[in-house]
C-alpha positions in Angstrom: 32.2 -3.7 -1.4 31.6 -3.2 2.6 30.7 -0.2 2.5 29.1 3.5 0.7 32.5 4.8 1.5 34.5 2.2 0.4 32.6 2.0 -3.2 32.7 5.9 -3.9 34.7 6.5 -7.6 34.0 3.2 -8.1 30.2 2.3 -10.5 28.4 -0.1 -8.8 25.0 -1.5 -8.2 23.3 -1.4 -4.9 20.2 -2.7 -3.4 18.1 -0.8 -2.1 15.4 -1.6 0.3 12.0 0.9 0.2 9.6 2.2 2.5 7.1 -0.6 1.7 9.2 -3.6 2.4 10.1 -4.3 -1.3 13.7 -4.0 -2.8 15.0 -2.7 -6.1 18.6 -1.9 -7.5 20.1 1.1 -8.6 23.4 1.3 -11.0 25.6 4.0 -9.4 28.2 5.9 -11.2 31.5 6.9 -9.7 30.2 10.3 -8.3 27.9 8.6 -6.0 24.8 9.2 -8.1 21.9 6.7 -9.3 22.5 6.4 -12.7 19.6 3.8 -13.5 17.4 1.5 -11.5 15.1 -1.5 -11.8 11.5 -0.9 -13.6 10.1 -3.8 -11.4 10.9 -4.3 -7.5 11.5 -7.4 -5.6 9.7 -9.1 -2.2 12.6 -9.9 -1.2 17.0 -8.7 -1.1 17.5 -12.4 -2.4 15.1 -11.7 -5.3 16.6 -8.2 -6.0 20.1 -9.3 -6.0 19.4 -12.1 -8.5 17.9 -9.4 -10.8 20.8 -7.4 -10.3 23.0 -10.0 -11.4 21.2 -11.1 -14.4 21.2 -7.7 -15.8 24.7 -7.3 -15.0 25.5 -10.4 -17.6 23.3 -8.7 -20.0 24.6 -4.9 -19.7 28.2 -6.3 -20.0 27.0 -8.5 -23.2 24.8 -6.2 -25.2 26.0 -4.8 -28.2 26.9 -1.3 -28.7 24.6 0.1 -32.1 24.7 3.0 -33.8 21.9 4.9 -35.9 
């Protein structure tokens, strides 16, 4: 995605860089909204989007279980 605008309606994740120079990642829903975001956060965008990634594989692999 290019841009904010171009990846409203759609989930995604972003990066997100913070007042202290560190990065974390936020899943977005369709409305625009932070839906969830890293517990840790990164030194670096590279480091971030690798996290990002590897819990992308894992959010679309885990099982779905029920009480």
């Amino acid at each position: 995605m290019r841009s904010d605008e171009e990846a409203r309606g759609v989930a995604h994740f972003q990066v997100v860089r913070q007042s202290d120079g560190r990065y974390h990642w936020q899943l977005v829903n369709p409305h625009g909204t932070p839906a969830a975001r890293s517990t840790d956060t990164y030194a670096t965008e590279d480091e971030a989007v690798a996290a990002v990634e590897q819990a992308r594989r894992l959010i679309g692999e885990a099982p779905i279980t029920r009480p």
